[in-house]
C-alpha positions in Angstrom: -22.7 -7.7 9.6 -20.5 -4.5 10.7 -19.0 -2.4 8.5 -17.0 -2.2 5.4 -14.5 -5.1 4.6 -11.1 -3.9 3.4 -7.5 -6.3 2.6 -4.4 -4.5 3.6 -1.3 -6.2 2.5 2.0 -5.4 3.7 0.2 -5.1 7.2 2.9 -6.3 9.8 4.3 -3.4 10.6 4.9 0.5 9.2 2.4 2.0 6.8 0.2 -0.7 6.7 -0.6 -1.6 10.6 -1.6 2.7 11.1 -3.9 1.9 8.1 -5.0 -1.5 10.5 -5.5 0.4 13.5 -7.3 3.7 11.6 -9.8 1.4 9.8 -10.7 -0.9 12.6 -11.4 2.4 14.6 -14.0 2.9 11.9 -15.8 -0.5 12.0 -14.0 -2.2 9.3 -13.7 -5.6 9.1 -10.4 -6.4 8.4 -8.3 -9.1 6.4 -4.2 -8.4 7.7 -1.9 -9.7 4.8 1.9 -10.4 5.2 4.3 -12.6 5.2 5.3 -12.7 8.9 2.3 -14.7 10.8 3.7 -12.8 14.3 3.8 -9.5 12.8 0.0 -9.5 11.6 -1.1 -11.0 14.5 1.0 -8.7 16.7 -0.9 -5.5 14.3 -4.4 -8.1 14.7 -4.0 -7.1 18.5 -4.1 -3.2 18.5 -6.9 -3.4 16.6 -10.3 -2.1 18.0 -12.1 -5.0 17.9 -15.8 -3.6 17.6 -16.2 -5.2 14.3 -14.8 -8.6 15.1 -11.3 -9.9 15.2 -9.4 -9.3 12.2 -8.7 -11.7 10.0 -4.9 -12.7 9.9 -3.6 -14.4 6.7 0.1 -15.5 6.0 0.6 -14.1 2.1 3.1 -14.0 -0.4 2.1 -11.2 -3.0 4.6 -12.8 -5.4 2.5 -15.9 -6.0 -0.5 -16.0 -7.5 -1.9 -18.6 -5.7 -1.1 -17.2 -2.0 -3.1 -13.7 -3.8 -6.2 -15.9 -4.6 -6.4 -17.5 -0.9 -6.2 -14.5 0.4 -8.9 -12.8 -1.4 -11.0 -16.2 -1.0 -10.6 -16.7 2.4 -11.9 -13.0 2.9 -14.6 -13.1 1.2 -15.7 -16.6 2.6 -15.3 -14.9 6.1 -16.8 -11.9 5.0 -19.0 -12.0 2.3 -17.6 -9.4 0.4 -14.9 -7.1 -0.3 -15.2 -3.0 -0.1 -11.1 -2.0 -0.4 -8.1 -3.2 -1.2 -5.2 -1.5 0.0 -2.2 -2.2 -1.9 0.9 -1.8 0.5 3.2 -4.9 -0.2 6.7 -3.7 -0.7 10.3 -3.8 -0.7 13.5 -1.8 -1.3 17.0 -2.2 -1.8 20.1 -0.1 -0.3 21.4 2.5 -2.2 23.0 1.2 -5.1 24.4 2.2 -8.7 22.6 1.1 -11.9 25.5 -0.9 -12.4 25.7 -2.8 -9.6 22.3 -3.7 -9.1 22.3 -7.6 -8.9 19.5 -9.1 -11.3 18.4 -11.0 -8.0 17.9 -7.9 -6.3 15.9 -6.3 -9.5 13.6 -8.9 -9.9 12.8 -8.9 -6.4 11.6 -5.4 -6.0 9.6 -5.6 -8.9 8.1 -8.8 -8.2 7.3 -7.6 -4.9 6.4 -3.6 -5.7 4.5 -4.6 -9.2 3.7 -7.8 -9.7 2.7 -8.2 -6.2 0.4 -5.0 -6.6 -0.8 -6.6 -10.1 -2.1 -10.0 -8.7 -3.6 -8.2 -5.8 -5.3 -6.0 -8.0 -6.6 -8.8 -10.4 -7.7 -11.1 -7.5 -10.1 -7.6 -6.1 -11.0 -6.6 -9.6 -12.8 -10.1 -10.3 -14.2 -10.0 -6.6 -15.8 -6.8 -6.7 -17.3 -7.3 -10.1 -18.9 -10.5 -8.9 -20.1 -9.4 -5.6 -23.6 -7.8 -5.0 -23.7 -4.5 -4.8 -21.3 -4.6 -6.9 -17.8 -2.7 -7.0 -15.2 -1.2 -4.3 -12.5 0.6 -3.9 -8.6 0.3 -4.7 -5.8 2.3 -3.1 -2.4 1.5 -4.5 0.9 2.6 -2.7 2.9 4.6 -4.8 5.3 6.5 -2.7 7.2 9.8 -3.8 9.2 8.0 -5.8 6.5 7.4 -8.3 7.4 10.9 -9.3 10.8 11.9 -8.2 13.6 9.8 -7.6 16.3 9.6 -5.1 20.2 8.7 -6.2 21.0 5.0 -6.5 17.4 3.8 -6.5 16.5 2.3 -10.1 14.6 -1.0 -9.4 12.9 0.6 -6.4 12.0 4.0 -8.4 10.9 2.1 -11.7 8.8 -0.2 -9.6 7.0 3.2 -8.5 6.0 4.5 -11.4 5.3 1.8 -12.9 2.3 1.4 -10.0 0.9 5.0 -11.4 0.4 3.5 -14.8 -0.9 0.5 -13.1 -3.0 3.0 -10.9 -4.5 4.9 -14.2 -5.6 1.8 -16.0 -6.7 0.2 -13.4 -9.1 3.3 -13.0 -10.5 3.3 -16.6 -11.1 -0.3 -16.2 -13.2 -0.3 -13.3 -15.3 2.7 -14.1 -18.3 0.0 -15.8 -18.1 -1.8 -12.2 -18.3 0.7 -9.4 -14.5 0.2 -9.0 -12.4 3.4 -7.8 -8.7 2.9 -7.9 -6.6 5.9 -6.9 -2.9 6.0 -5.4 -1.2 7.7 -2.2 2.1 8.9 -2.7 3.8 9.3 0.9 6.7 10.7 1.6 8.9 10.1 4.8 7.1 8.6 7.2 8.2 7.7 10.1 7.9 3.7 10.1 11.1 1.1 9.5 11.4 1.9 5.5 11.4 5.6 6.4 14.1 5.3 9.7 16.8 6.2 7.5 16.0 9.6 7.3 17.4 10.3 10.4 20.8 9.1 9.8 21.1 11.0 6.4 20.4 10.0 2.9 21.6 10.7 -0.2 20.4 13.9 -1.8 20.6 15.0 -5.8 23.8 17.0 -5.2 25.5 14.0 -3.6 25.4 15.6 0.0 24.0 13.4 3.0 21.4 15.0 4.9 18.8 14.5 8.1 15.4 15.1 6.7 12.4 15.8 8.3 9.6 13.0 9.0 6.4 13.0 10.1 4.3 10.5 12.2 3.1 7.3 10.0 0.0 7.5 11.5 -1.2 10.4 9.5 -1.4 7.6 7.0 -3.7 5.3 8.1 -6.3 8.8 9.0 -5.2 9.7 5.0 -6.2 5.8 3.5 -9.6 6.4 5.8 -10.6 9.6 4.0 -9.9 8.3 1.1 -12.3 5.7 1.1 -14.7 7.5 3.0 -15.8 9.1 -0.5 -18.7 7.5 -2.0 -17.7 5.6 -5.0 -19.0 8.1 -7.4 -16.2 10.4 -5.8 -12.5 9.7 -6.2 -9.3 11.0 -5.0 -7.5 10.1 -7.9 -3.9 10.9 -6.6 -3.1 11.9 -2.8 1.0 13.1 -1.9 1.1 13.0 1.9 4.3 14.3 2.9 6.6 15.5 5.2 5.7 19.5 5.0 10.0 20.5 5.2 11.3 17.4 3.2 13.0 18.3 0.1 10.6 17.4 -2.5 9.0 21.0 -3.6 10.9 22.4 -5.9 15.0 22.4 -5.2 14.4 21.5 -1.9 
């Protein structure tokens, strides 16, 4: 049977493909979510493959119905489902309140929160029904769940609007052996995070380089996490950048 089964959405590229390549090192079995088929199957290949090919499905996290084949195709491959993680995600440029375009709003949040929501529905009633049951759930928050940068409203609210998400989410699984716990990251190096280099807008309205660190950390962070027991939790992990400015002033 291998080992654990685990969806990762958002998996093309970035975040999600080091949390591909860091689980499948582990023996996962492994369902690759996104909306580009080349860029799964592209993350598919640098998979170890110990446990079996992974398992590449062509979702939109937007509609419900793409959600709920992907969750039923994985468990129809696998026969269960051990961890969700909850990656999907989009941003916009820099942009004042005022300007953003309702388009633009309703994309990021459709994408950042509804996306999460329906992924997070479609694994709660899974790993309720499945025997053992339960799982686990690690949503992507980002350090904008807690501090904002300039010009970033519908990406920001999206954010921390995923803790609350995150926090009920954990009450409600608690009667079904269901762990839900959030990663905040902070500058990794991956395309979302490429930016940095150039200079982005800081509080004071300077534009600075800031300092990254390799997105690969990530994936090794998402495999701790869920190598807790289920009885264990870490409720919220912030895995930064140790020099970005996010500690205090700076």
């Amino acid at each position: 049977m291998g080992g654990k089964v685990a969806i990762i959405t958002g998996a093309g590229s970035g975040i999600g493909r080091s949390v591909a390549i860091a689980l499948a090192g582990r023996g996962y079995r492994l369902a690759l979510a996104g909306r580009r088929a080349e860029a799964i199957s592209e993350t598919a290949g640098l998979c170890q493959q110990g446990s079996g090919a992974p398992l590449c499905i062509v979702t939109d996290v937007t509609d419900r119905s793409s959600v709920a084949a992907l969750f039923d195709r994985t468990a129809d491959r696998f026969g269960r489902i051990d961890l969700l993680f909850n990656n999907a995600g989009v941003g916009l440029p820099d942009t004042p309140i005022e300007q953003v375009a309702e388009a633009d709003w309703r994309r990021v949040i459709d994408t950042n929160l509804t996306g999460s929501f329906f992924c997070l529905q479609a694994a709660f009633a899974a790993m309720k029904a499945q025997s053992p049951q339960g799982g686990r759930i690690i949503n992507n928050g980002s350090i904008s769940a807690s501090s904002p940068r300039p010009n970033s409203s519908a990406y920001t609210a999206s954010k921390h609007a995923i803790t609350g998400l995150t926090k009920t989410a954990s009450l409600d699984g608690r009667a079904f052996g269901i762990a839900c716990c959030q990663i905040d990251i902070g500058n990794a190096a991956s395309a979302m995070g490429s930016r940095m280099a150039a200079g982005v807008p800081q509080a004071d309205g300077r534009l600075a380089v800031e300092p990254v660190m390799d997105v690969d950390h990530v994936g090794e962070a998402i495999a701790f996490m869920d190598s807790l027991p289920l009885e264990a939790n870490v409720q919220f992990m912030t895995l930064m950048a140790t020099n970005m400015p996010f500690i205090g002033r700076g």
